[in-house]
N, CA, C and O of each residue as an XYZ file, in Angstrom:
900
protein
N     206.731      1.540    166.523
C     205.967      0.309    166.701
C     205.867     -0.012    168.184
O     206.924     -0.239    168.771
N     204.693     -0.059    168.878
C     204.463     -0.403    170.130
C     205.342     -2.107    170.519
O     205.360     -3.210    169.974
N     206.098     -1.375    171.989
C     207.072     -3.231    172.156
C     206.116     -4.275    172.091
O     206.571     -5.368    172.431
N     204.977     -4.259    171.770
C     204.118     -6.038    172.008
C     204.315     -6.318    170.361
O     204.247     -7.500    170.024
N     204.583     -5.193    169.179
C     204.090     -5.825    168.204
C     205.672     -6.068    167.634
O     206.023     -6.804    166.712
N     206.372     -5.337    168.362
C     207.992     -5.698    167.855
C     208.590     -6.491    168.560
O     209.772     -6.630    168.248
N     208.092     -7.316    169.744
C     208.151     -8.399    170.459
C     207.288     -9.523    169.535
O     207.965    -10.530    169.325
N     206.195     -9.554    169.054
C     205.719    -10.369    167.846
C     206.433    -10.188    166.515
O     206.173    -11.091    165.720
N     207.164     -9.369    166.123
C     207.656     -9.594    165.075
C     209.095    -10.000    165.335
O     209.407    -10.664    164.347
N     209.638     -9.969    165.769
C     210.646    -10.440    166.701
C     210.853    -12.285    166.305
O     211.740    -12.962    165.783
N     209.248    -12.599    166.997
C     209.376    -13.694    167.777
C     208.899    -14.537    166.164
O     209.370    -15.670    166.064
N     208.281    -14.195    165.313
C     207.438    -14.795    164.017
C     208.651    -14.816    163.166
O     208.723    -15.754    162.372
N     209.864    -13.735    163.190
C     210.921    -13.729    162.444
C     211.771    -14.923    163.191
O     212.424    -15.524    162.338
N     211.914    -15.301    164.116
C     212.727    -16.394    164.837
C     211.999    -17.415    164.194
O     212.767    -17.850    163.336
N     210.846    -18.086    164.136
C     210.188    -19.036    163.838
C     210.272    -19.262    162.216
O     210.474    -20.324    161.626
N     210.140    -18.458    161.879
C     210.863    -18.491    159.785
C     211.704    -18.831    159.776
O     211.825    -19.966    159.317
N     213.168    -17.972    160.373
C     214.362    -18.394    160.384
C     215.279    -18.529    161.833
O     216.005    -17.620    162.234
N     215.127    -19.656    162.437
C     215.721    -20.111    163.688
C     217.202    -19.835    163.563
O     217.811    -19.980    162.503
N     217.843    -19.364    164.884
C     218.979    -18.985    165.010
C     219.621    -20.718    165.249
O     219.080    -21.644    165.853
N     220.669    -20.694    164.677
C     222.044    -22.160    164.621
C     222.556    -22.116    165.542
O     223.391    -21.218    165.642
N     222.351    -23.053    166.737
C     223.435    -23.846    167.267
C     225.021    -23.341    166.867
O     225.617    -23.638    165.831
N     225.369    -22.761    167.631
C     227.227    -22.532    167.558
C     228.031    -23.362    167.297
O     229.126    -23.274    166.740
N     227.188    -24.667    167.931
C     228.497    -25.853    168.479
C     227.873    -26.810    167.315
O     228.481    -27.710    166.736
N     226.633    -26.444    167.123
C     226.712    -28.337    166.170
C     225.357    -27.273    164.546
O     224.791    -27.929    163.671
N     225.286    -26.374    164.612
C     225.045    -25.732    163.343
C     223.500    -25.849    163.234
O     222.963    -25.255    162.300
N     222.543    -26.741    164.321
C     221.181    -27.185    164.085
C     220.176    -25.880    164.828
O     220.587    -25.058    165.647
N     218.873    -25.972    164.313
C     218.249    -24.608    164.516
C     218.251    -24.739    166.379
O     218.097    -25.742    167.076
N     218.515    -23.135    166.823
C     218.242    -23.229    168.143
C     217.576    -22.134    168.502
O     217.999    -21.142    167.908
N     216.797    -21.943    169.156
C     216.118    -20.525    169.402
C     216.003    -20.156    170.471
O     216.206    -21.005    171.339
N     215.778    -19.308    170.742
C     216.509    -18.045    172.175
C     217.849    -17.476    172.059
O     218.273    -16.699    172.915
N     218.528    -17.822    171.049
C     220.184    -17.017    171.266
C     221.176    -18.165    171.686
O     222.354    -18.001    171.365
N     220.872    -19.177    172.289
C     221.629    -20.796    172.609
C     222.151    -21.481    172.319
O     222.550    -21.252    171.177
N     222.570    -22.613    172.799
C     222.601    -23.825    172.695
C     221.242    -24.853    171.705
O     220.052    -24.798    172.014
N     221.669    -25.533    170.779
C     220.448    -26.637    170.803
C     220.084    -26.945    171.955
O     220.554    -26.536    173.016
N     218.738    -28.104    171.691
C     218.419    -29.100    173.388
C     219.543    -29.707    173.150
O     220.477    -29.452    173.911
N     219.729    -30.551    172.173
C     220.571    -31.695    172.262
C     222.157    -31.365    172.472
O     222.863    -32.341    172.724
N     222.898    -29.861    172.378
C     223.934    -29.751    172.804
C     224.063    -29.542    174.055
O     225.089    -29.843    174.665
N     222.709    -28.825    174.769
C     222.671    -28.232    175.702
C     222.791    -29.721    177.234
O     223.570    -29.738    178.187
N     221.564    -30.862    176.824
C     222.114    -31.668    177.572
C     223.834    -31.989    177.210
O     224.482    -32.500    178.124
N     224.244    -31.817    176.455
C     226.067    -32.402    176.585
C     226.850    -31.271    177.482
O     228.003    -30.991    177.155
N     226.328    -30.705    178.454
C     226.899    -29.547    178.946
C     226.834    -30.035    180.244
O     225.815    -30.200    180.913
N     228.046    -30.268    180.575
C     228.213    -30.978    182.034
C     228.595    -30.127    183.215
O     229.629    -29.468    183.325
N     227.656    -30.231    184.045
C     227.698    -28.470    185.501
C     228.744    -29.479    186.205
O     228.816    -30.703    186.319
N     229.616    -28.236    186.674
C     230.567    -28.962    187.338
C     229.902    -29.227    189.116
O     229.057    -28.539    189.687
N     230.579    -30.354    189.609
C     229.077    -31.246    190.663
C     229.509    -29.881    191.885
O     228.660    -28.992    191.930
N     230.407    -29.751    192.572
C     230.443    -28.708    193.553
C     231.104    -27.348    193.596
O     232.205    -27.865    193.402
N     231.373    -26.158    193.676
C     231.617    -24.588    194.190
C     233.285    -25.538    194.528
O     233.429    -26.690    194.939
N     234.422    -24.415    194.125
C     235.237    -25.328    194.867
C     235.731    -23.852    195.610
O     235.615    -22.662    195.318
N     236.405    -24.700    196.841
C     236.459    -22.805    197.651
C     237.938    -23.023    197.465
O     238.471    -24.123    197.616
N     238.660    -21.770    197.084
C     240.024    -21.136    196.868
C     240.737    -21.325    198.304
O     240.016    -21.595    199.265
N     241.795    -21.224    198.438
C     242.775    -21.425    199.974
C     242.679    -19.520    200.419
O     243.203    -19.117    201.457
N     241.965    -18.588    199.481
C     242.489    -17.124    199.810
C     240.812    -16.945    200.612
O     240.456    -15.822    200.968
N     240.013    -18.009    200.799
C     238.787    -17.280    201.248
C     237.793    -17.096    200.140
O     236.639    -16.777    200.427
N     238.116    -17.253    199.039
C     237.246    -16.738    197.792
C     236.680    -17.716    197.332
O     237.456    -18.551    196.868
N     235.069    -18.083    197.240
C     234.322    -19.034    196.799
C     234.494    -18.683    194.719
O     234.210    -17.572    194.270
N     234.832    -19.491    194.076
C     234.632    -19.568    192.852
C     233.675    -21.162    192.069
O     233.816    -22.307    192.497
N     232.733    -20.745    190.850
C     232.196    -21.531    190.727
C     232.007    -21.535    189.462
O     231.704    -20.453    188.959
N     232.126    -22.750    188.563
C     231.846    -22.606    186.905
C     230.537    -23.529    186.673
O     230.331    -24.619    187.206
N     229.725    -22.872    185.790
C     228.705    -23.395    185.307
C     229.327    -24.695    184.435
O     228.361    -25.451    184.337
N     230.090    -25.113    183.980
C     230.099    -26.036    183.186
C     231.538    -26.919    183.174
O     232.471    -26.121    183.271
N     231.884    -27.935    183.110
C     233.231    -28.571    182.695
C     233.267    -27.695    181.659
O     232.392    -26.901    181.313
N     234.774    -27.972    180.995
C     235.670    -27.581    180.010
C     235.657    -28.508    179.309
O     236.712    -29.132    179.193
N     234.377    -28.990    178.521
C     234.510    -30.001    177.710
C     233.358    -30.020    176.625
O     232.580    -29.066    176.643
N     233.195    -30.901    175.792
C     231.915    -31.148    174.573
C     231.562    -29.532    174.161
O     232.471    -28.733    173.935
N     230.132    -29.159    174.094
C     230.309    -27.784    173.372
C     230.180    -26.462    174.417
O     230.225    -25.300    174.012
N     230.060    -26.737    175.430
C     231.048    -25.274    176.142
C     232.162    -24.981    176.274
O     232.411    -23.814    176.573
N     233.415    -26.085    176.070
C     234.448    -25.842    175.598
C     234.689    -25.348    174.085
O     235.476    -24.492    173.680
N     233.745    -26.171    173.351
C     233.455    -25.563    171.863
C     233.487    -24.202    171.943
O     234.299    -23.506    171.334
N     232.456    -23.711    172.823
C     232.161    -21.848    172.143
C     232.666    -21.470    172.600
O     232.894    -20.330    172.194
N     233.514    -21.931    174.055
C     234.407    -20.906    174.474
C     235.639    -20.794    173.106
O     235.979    -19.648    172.809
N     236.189    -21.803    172.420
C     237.096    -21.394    171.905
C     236.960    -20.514    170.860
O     237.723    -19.578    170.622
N     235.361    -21.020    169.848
C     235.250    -20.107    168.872
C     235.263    -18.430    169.162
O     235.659    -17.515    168.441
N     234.577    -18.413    170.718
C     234.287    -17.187    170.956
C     236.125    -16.585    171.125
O     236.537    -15.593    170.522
N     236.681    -17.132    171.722
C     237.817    -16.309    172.046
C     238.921    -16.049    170.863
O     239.773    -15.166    170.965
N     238.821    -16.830    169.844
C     239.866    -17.092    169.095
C     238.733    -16.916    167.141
O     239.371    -16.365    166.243
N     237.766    -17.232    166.908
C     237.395    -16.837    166.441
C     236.153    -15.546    165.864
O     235.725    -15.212    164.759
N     235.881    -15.057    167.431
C     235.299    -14.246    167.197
C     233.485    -14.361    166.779
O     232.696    -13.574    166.255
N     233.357    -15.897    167.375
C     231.753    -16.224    166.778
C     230.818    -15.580    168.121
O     230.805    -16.175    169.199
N     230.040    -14.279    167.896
C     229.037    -13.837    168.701
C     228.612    -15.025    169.066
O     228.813    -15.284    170.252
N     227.897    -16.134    168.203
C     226.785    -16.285    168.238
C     226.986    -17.490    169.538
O     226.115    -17.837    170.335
N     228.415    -17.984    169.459
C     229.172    -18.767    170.558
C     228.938    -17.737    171.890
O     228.264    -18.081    172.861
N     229.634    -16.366    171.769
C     229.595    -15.719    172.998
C     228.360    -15.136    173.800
O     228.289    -14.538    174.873
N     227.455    -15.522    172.910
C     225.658    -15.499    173.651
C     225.457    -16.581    173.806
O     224.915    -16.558    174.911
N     225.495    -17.791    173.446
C     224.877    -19.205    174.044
C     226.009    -19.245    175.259
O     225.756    -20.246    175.929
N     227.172    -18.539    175.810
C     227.843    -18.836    177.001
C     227.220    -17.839    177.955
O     226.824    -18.196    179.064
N     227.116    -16.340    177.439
C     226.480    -15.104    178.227
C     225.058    -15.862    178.688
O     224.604    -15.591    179.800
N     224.255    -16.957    177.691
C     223.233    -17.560    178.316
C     223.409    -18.395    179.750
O     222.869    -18.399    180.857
N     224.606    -19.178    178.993
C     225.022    -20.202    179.941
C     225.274    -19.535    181.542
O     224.846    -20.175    182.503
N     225.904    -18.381    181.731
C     226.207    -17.812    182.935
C     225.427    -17.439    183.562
O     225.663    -17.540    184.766
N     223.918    -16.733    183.118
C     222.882    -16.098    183.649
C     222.138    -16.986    184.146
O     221.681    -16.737    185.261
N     221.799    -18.207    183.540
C     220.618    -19.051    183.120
C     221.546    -20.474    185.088
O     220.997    -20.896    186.106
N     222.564    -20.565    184.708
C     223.298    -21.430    185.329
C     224.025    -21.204    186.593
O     224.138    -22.057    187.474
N     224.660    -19.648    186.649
C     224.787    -19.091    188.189
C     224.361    -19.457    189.395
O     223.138    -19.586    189.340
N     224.758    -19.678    190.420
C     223.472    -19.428    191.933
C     223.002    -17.808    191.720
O     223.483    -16.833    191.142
N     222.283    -17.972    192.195
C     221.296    -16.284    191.935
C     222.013    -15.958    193.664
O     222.154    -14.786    194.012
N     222.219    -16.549    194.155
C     222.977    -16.057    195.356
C     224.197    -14.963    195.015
O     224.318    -13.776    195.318
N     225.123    -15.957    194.185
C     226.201    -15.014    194.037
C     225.863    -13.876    193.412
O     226.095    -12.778    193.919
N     225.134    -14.063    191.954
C     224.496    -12.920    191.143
C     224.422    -11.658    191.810
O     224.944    -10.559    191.622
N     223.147    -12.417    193.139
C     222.389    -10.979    193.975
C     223.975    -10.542    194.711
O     224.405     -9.398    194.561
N     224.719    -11.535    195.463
C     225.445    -11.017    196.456
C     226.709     -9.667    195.689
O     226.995     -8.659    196.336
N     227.094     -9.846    194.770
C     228.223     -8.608    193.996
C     227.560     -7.731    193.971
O     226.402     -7.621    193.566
N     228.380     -6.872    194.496
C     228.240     -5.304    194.202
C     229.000     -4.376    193.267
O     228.863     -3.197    192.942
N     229.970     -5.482    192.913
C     230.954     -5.115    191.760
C     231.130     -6.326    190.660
O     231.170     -7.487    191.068
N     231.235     -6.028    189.246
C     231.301     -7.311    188.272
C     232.381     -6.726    187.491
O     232.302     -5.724    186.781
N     233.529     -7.556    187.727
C     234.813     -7.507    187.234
C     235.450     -8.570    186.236
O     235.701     -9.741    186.521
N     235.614     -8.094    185.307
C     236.358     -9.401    184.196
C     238.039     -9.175    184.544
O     238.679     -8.136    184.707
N     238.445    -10.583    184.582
C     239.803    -10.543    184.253
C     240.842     -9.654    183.118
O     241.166    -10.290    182.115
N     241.056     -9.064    183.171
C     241.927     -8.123    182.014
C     243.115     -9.094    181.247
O     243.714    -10.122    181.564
N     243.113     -8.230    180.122
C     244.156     -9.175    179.374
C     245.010     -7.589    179.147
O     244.676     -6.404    179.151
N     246.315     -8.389    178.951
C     247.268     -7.053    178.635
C     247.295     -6.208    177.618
O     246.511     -6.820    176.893
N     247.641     -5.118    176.903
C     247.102     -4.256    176.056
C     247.280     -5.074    175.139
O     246.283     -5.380    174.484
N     248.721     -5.755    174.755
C     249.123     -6.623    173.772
C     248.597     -7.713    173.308
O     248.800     -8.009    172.131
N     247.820     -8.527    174.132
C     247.072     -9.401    173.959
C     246.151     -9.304    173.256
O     245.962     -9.849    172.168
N     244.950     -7.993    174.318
C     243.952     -7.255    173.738
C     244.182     -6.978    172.103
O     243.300     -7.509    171.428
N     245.002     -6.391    171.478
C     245.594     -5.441    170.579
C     245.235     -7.014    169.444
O     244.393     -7.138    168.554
N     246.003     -7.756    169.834
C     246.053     -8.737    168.572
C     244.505     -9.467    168.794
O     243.672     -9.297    167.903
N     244.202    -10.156    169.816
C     242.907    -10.512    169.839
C     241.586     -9.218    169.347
O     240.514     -9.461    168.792
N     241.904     -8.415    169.600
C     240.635     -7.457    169.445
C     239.229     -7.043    170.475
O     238.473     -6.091    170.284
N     239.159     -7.916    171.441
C     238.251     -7.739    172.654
C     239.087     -8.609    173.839
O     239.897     -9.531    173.742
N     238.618     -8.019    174.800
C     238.724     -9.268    175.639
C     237.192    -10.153    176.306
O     236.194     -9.671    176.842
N     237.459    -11.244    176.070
C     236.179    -12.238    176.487
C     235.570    -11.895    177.427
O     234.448    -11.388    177.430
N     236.233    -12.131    178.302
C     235.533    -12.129    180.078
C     235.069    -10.195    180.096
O     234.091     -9.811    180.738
N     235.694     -9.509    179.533
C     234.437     -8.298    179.613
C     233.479     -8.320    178.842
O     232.602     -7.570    179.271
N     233.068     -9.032    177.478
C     232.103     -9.146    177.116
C     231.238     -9.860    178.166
O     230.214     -9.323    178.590
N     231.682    -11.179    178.624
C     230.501    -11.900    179.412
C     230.328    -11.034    180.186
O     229.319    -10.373    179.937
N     231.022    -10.653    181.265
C     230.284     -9.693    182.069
C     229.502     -8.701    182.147
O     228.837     -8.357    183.125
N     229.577     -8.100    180.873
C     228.589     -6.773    180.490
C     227.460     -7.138    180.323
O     226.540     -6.370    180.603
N     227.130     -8.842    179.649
C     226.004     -9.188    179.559
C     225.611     -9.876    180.934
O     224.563    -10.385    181.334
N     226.163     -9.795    181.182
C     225.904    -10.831    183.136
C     225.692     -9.549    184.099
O     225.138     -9.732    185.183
N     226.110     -8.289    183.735
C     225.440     -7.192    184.251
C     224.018     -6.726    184.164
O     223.258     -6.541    185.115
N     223.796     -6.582    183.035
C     222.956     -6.230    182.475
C     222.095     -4.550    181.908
O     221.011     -4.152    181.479
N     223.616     -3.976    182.321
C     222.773     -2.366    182.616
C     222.268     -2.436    183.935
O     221.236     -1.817    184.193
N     223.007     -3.289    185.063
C     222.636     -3.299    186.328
C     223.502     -1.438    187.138
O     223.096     -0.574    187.916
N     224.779     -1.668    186.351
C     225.762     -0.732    187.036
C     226.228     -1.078    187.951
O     226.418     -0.542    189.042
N     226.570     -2.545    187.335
C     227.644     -3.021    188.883
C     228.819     -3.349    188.422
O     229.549     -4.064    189.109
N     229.278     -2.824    186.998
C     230.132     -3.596    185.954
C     231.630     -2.516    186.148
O     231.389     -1.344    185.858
N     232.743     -2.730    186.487
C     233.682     -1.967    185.966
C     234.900     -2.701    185.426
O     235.908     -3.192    185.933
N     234.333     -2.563    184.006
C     235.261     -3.150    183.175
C     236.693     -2.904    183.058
O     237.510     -3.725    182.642
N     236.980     -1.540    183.513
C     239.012     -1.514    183.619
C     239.124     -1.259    185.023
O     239.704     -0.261    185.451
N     238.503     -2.267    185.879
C     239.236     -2.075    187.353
C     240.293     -2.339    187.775
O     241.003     -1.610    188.469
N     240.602     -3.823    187.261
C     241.516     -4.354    187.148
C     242.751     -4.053    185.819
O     242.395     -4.071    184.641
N     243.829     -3.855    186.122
C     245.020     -3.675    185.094
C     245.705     -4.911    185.191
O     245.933     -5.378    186.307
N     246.040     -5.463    184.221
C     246.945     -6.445    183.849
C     248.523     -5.644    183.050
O     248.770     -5.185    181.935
N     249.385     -5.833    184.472
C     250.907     -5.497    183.992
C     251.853     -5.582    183.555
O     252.717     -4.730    183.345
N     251.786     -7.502    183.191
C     252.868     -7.941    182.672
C     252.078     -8.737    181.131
O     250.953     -9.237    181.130
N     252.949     -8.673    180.016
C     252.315     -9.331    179.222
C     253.192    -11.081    179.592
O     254.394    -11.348    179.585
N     252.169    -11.840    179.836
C     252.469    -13.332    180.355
C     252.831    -14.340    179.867
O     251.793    -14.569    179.245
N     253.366    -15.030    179.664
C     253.493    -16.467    178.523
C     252.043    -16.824    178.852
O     251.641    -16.688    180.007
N     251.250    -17.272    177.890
C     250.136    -18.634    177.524
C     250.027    -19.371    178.803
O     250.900    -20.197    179.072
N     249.155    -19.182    179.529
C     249.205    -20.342    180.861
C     249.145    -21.779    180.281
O     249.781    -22.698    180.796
N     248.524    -21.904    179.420
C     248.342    -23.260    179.016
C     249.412    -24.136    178.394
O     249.128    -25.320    178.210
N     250.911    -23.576    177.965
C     251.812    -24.317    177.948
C     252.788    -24.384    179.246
O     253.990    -24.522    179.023
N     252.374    -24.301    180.481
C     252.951    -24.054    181.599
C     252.005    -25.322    182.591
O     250.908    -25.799    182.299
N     252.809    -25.609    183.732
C     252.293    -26.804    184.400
C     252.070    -25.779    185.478
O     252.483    -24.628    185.337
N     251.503    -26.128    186.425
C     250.643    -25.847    187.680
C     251.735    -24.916    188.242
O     251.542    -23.712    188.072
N     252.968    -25.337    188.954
C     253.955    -24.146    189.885
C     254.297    -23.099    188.601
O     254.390    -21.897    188.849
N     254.448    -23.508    187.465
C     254.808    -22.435    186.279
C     253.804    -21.155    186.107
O     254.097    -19.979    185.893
N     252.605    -21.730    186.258
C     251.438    -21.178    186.074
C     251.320    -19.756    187.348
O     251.058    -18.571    187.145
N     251.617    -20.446    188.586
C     251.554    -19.531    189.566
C     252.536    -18.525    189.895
O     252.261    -17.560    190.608
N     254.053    -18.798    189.223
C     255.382    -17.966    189.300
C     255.058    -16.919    187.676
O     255.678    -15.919    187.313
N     253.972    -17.565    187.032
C     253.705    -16.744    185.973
C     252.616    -15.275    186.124
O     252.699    -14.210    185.513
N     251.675    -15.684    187.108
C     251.280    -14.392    187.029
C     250.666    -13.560    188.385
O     249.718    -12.852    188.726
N     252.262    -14.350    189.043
C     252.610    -13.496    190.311
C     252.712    -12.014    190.220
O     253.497    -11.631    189.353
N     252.081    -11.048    190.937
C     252.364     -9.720    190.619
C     251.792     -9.465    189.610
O     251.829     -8.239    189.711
N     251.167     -9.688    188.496
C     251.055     -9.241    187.544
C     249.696     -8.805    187.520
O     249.288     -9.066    186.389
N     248.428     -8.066    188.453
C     247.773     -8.107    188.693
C     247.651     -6.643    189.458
O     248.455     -6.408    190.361
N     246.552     -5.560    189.068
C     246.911     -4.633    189.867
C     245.524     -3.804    189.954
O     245.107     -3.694    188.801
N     244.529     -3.094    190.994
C     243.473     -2.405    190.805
C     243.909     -1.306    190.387
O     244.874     -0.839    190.991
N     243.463     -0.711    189.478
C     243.219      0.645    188.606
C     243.224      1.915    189.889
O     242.329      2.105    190.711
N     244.486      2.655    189.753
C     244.461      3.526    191.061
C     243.373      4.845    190.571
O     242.820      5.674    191.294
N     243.331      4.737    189.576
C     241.784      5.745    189.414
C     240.953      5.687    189.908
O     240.224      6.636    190.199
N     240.705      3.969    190.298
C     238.971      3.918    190.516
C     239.050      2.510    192.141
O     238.242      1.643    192.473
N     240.498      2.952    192.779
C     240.818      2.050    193.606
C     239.569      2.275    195.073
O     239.322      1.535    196.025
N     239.127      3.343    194.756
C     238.161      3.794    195.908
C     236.775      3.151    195.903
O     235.927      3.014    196.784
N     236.832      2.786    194.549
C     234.949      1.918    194.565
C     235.153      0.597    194.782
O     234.270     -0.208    194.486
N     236.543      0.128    195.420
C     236.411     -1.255    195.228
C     236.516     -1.466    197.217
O     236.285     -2.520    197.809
N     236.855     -0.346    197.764
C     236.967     -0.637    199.273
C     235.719     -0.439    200.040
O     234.865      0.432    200.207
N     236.046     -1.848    200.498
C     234.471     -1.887    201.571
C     233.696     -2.453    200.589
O     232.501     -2.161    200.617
N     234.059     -3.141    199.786
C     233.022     -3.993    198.337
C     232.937     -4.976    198.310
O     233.887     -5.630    198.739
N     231.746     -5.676    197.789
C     231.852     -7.333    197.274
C     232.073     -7.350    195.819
O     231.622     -6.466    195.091
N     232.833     -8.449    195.346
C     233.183     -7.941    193.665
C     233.270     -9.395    193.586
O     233.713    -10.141    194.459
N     232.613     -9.847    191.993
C     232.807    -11.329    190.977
C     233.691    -10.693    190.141
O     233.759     -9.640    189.507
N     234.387    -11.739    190.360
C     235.363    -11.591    188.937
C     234.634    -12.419    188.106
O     233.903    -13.349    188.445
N     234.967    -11.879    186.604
C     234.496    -12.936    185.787
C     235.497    -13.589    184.674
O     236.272    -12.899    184.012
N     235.401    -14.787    184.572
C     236.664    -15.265    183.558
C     235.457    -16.358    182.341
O     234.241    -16.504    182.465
N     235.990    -16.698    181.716
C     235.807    -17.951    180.534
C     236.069    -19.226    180.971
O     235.145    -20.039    180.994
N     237.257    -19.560    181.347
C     237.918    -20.748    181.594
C     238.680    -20.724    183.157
O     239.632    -20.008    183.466
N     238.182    -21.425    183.776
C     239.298    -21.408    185.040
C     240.175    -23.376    185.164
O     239.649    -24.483    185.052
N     241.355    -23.040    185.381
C     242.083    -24.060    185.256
C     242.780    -24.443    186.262
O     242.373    -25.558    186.588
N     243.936    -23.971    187.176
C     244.858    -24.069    188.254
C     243.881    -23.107    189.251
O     243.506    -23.307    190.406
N     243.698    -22.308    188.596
C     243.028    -21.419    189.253
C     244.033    -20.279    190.063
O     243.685    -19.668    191.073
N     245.660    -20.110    189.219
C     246.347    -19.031    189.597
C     246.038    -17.893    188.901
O     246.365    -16.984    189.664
N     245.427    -17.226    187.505
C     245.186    -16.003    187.719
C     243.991    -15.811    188.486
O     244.216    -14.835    189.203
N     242.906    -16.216    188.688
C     241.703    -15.809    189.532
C     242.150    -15.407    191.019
O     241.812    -14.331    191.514
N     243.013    -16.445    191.759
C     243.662    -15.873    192.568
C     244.964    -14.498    192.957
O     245.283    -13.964    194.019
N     245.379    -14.338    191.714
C     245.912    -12.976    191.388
C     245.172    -11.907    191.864
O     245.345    -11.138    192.810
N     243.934    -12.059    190.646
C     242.995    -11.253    190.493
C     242.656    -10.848    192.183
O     242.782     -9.666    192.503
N     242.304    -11.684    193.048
C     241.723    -11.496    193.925
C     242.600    -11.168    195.113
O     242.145    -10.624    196.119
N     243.893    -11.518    194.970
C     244.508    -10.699    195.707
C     244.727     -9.550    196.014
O     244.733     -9.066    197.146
N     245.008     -8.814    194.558
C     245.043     -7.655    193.782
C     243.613     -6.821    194.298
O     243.802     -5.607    194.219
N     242.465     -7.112    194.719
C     241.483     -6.443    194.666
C     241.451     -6.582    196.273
O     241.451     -5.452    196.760
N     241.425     -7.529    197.200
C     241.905     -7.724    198.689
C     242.618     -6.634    199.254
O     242.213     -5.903    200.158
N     243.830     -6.568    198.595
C     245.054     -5.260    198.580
C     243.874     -4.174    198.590
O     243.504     -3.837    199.715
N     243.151     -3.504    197.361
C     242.460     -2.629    197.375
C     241.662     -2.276    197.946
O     241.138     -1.176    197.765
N     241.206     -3.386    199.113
C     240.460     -2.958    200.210
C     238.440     -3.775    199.960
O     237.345     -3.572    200.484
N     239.096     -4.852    198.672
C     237.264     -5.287    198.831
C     237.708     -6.046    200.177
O     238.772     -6.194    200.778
N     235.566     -6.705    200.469
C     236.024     -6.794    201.960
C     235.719     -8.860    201.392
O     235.948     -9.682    202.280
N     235.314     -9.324    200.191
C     235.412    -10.158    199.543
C     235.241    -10.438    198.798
O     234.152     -9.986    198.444
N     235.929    -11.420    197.648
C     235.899    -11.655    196.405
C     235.261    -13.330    196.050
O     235.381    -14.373    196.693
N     234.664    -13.073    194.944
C     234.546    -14.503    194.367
C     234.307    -14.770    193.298
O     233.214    -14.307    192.972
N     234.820    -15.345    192.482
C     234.721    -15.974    191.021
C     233.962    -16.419    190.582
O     233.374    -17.275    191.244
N     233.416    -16.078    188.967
C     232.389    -16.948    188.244
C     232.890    -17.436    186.881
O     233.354    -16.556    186.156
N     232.873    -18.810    186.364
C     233.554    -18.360    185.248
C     232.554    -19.615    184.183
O     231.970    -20.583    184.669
N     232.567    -19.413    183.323
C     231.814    -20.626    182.440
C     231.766    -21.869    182.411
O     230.767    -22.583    182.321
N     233.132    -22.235    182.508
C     233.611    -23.640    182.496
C     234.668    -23.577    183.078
O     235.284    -22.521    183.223
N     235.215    -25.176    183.691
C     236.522    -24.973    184.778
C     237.019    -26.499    183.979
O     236.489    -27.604    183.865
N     238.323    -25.888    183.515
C     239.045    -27.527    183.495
C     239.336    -28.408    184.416
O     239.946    -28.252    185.474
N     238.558    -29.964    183.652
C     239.023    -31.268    185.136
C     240.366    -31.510    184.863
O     240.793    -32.436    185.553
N     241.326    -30.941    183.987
C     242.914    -31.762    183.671
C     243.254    -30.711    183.010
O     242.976    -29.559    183.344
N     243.834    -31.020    182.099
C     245.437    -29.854    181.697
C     244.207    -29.992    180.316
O     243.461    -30.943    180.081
N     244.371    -28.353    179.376
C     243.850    -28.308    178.532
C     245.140    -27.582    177.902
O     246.218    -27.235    178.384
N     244.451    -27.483    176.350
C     245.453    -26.444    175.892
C     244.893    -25.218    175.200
O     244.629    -25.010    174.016
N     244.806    -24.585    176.116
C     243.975    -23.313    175.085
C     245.010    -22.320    175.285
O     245.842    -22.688    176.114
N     245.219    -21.188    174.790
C     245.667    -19.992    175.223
C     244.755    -18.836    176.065
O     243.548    -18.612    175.985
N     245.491    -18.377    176.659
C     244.696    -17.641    177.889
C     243.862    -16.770    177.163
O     243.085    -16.022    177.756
């Protein structure tokens, strides 16, 4: 079938049956958010810059329904949550940072983590925030220690927690020197693993790092990492 007529059938099958809202169940179409959830999605007002040099920036508070899909997505496994956020990142980014990476890195979770969860989040978003660009290396980063839950830990706990625990992949430690690299996360909070992360890749010789992540908590949440 020529792509214009499977791009029309596509688009006539969306209009029969509209894809649901993640967060509130009402028809939404493009893969999204409703309108009406989508205004409850609060951009966080400025970029906040890290003390290591590393600009990081979240499209959204940690609250109403981008906190919603982040959780379904991480803990229950709802696609349809982890495309209205893969929207949220593309659609909501500076196209600055986008263009500026030359490398797109998700935070790693430890095998154990991985193992019981079944994916890890932040490499899904990123694969779709790549795009088949080939700027994506999903096991650059190794995660070494399996960690307590940041989220039952207060701010100095948080940072003695995943000290060290952070390491570039000595396989592929050579594509990261002389590089610009985004990390990508779900949730940023204290903002001590992102800074891990970016130490860890500093060490390896990028020449700078900076963070993107969906949503950033304004206060103490409780999710698990």
């Amino acid at each position: 079938m020529p792509p214009s007529l499977a791009a029309l059938g596509r688009g006539l099958l969306e209009l029969a049956f509209p894809a649901r809202c993640p967060a509130c169940g009402r028809p939404a179409h493009g893969g999204g958010l409703c309108a009406a959830c989508l205004a409850q999605v609060e951009p966080t007002v400025e970029p906040s810059l890290e003390p290591i040099d590393s600009l990081s920036f979240a499209v959204a508070k940690h609250a109403g329904p981008a906190a919603q899909c982040v959780r379904a997505f991480k803990y229950r496994r709802d696609w349809a949550a982890g495309r209205a956020l893969a929207l949220l990142l593309r659609e909501r980014a500076p196209a600055e940072m986008l263009g500026w990476a030359e490398i797109i890195c998700p935070v790693p979770l430890h095998r154990l983590r991985l193992l019981g969860r079944g994916f890890n989040q932040a490499a899904w978003l990123a694969r779709r925030l790549d795009q088949g660009q080939g700027r994506l290396r999903a096991r650059l980063l190794l995660r070494l220690r399996h960690t307590r839950p940041q989220a039952r830990l207060n701010g100095q706990e948080r940072l003695a927690n995943v000290s060290g625990a952070f390491a570039v992949n000595p396989r592929l430690a050579a594509q990261v020197d002389g590089r610009r690299v985004l990390l990508i996360d779900d949730v940023q909070t204290t903002g001590a693993t992102l800074h891990e992360c970016t130490m860890a890749l500093l060490a390896a010789g990028a020449v700078q790092v900076r963070a993107l992540t969906v949503s950033r908590a304004m206060g103490e949440i409780h999710d698990n990492p």
